[in-house]
ChimeraX commands (.cxc) that place a marker at each C-alpha (Angstrom):
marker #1 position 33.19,-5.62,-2.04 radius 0.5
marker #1 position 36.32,-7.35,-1.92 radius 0.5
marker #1 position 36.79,-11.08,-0.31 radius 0.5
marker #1 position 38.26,-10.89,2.81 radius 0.5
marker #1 position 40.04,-14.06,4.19 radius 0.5
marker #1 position 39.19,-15.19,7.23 radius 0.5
marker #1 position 41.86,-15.89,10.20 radius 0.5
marker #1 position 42.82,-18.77,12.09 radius 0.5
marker #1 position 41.69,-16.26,15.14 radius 0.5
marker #1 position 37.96,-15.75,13.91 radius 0.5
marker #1 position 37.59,-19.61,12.86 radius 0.5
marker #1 position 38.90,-19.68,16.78 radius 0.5
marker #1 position 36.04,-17.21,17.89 radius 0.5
marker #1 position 33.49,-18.96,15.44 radius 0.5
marker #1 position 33.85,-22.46,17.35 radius 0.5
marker #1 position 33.76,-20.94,20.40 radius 0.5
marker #1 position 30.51,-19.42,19.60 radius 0.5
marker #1 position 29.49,-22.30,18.09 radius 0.5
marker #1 position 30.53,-24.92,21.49 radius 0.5
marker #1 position 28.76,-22.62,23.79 radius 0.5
marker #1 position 25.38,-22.67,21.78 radius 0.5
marker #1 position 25.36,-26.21,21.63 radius 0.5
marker #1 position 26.37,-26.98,25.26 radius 0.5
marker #1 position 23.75,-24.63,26.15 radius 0.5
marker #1 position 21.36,-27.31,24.17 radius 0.5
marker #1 position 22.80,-30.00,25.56 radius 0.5
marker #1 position 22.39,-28.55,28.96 radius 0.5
marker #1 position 19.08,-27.12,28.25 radius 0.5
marker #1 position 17.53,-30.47,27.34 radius 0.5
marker #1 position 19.93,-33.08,29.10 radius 0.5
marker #1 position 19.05,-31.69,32.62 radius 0.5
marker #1 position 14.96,-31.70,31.80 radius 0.5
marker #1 position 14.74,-33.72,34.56 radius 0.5
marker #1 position 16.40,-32.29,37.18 radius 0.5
marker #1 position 16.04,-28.42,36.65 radius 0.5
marker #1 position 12.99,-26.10,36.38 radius 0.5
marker #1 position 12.20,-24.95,32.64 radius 0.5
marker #1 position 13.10,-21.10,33.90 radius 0.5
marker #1 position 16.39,-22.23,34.84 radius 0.5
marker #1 position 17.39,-24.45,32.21 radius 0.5
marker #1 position 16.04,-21.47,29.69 radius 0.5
marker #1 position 18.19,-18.93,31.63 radius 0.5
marker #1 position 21.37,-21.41,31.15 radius 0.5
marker #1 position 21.05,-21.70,27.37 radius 0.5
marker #1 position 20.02,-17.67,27.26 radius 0.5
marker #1 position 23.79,-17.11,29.11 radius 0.5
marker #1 position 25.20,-19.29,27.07 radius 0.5
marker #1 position 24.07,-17.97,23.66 radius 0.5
marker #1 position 24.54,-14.25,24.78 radius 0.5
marker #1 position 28.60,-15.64,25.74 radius 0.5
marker #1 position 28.28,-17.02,22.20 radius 0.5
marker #1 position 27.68,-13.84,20.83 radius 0.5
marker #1 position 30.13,-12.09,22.27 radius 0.5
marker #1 position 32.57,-14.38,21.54 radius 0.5
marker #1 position 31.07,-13.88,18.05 radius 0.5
marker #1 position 31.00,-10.52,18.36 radius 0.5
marker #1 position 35.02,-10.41,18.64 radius 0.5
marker #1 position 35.16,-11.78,14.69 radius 0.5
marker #1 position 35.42,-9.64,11.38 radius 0.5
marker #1 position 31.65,-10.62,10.29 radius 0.5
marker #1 position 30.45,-10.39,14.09 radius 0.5
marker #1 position 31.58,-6.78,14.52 radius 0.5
marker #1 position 29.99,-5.98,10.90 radius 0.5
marker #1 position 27.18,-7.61,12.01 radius 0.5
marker #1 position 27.05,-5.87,15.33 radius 0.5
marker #1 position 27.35,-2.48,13.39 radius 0.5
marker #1 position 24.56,-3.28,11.46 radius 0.5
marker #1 position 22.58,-4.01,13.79 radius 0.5
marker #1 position 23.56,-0.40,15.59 radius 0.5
marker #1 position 22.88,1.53,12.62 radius 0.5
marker #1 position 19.50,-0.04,12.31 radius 0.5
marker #1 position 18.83,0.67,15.89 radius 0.5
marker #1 position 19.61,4.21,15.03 radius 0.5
marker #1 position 17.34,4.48,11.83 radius 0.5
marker #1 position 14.21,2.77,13.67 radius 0.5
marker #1 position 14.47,5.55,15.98 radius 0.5
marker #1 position 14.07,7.98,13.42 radius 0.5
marker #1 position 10.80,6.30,12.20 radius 0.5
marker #1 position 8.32,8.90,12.95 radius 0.5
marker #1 position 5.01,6.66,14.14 radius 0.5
marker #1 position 1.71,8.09,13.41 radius 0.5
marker #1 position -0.73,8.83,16.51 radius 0.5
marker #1 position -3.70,6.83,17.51 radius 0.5
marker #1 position -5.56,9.77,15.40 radius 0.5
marker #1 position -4.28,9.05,12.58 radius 0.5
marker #1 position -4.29,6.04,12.90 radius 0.5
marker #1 position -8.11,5.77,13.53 radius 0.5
marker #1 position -8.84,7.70,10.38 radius 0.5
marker #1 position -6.54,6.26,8.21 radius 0.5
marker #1 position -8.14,2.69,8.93 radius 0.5
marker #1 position -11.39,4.26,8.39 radius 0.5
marker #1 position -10.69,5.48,4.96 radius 0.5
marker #1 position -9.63,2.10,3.89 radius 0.5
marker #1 position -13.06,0.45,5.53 radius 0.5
marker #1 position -14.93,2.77,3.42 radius 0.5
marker #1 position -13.14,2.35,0.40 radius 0.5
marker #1 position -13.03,-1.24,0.55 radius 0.5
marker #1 position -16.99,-1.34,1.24 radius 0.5
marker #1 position -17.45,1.13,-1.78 radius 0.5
marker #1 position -15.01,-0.85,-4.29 radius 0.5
marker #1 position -16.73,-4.29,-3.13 radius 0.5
marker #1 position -20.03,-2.41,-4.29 radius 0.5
marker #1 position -18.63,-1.19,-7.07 radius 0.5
marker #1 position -17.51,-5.01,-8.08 radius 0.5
marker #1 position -21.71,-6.32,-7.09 radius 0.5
marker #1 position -22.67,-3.32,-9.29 radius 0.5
marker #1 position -20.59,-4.42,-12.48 radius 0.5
marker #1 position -20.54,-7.77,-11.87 radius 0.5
marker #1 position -24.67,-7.74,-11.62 radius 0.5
marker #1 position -24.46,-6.04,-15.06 radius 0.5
marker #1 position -22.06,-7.81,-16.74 radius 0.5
marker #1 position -23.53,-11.07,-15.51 radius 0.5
marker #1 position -27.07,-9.90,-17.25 radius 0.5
marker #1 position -25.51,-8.65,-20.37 radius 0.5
marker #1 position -23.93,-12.38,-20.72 radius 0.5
marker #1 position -27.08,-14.25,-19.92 radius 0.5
marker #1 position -29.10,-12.06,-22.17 radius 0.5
marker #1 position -26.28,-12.61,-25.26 radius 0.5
marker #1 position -26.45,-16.35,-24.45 radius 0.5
marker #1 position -29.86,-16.30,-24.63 radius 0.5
marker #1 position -30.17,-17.69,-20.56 radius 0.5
marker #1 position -32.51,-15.01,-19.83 radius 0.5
marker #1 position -35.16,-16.86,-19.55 radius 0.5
marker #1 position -37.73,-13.81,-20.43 radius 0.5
marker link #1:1,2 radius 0.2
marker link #1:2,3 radius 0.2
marker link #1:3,4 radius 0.2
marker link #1:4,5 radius 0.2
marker link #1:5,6 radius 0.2
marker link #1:6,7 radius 0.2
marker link #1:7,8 radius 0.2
marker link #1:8,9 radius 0.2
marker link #1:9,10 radius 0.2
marker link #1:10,11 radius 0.2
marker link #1:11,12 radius 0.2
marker link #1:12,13 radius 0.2
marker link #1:13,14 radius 0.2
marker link #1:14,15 radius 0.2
marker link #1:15,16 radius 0.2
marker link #1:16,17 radius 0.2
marker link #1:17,18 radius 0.2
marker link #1:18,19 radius 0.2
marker link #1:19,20 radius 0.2
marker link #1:20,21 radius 0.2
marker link #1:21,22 radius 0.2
marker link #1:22,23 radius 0.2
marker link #1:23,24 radius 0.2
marker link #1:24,25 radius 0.2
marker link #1:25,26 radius 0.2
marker link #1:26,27 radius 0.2
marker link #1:27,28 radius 0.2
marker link #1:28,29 radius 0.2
marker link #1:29,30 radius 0.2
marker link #1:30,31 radius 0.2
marker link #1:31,32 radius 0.2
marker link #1:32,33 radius 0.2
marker link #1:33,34 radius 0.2
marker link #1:34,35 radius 0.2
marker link #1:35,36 radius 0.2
marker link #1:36,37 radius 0.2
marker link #1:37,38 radius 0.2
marker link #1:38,39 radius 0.2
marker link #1:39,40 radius 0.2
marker link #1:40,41 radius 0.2
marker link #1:41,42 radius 0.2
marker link #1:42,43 radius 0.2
marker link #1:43,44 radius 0.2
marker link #1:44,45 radius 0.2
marker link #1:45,46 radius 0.2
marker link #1:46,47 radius 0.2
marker link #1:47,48 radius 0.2
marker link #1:48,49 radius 0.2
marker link #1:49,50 radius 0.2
marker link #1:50,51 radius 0.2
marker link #1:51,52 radius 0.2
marker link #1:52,53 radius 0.2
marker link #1:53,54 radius 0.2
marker link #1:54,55 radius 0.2
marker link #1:55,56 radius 0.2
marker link #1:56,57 radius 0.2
marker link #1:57,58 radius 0.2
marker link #1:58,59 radius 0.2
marker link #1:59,60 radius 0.2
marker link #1:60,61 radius 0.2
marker link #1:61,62 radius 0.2
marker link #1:62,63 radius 0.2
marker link #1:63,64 radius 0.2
marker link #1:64,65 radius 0.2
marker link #1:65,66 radius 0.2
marker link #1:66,67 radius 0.2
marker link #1:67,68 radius 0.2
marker link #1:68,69 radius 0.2
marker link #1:69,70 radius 0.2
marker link #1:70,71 radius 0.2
marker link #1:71,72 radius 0.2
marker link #1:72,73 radius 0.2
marker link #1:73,74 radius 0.2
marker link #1:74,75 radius 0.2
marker link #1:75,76 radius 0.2
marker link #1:76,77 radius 0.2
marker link #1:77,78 radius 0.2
marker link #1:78,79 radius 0.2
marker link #1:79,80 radius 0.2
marker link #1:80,81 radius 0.2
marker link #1:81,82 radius 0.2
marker link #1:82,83 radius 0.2
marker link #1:83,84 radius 0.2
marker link #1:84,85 radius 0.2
marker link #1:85,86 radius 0.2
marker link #1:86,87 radius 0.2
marker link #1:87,88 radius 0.2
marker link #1:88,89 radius 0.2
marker link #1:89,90 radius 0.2
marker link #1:90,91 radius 0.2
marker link #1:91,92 radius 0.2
marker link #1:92,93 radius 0.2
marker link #1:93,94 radius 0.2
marker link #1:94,95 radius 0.2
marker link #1:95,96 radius 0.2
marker link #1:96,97 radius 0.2
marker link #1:97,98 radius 0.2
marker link #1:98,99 radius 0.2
marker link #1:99,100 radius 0.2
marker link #1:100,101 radius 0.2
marker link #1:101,102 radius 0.2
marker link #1:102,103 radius 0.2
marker link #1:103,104 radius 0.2
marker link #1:104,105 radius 0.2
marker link #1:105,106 radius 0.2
marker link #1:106,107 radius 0.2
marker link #1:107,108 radius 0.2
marker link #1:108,109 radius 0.2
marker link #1:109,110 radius 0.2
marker link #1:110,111 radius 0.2
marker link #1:111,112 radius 0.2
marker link #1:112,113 radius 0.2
marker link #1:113,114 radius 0.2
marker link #1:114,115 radius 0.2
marker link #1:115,116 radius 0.2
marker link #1:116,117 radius 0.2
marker link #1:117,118 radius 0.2
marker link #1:118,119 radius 0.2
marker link #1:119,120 radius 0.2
marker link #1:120,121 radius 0.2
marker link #1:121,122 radius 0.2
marker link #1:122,123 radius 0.2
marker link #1:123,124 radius 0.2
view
């Protein structure tokens, strides 16, 4: 992918993005005293959604934006399995785990004899 250079106007849209986040912070946190949490946390949501759009307006904002759009699109193509499925596929990994932990006693029980008896630990 080729650089692209960015313009005076998105370095422009970048600060602006950039001021309204942090007076939202400012704001959020210098009026703790005088403002209900809810309200303060509404403030600094307005201002970081006015961020974005300003954002938004850039080269890399609208790419981003896009992204985010096409991913939108693909998760709602994910096909999600029912409660079913899901049920029984959770059960078949309970019952393998439980038979592969068995397994593991099994051979480990075995292996752990065969060592003590070539070590001479047997003690019969």
């Amino acid at each position: 992918m080729a650089a692209e250079k960015t313009s005076a106007r998105d370095y422009l849209f970048w600060s602006i993005g950039l001021l309204f986040v942090a007076a939202g912070f400012y704001g959020f946190y210098y009026f703790a005293e005088e403002v209900i949490t809810p309200v303060r946390a509404a403030g600094l949501l307005v201002s970081i959604i006015i961020a974005a759009f300003a954002v938004a307006q850039t080269t890399r904002g609208r790419e981003f934006f896009s992204f985010l759009r096409e991913a939108d699109v693909e998760r709602r193509k994910v096909v999600w399995p029912t409660r079913t499925e899901t049920v029984q596929t959770t059960l078949v990994v309970i019952v393998l785990t439980i038979i592969a932990s068995i397994l593991l006693f099994i051979m480990d029980t075995i292996f752990g004899w065969v060592v003590r008896q070539l070590i001479g630990a047997g003690g019969s």
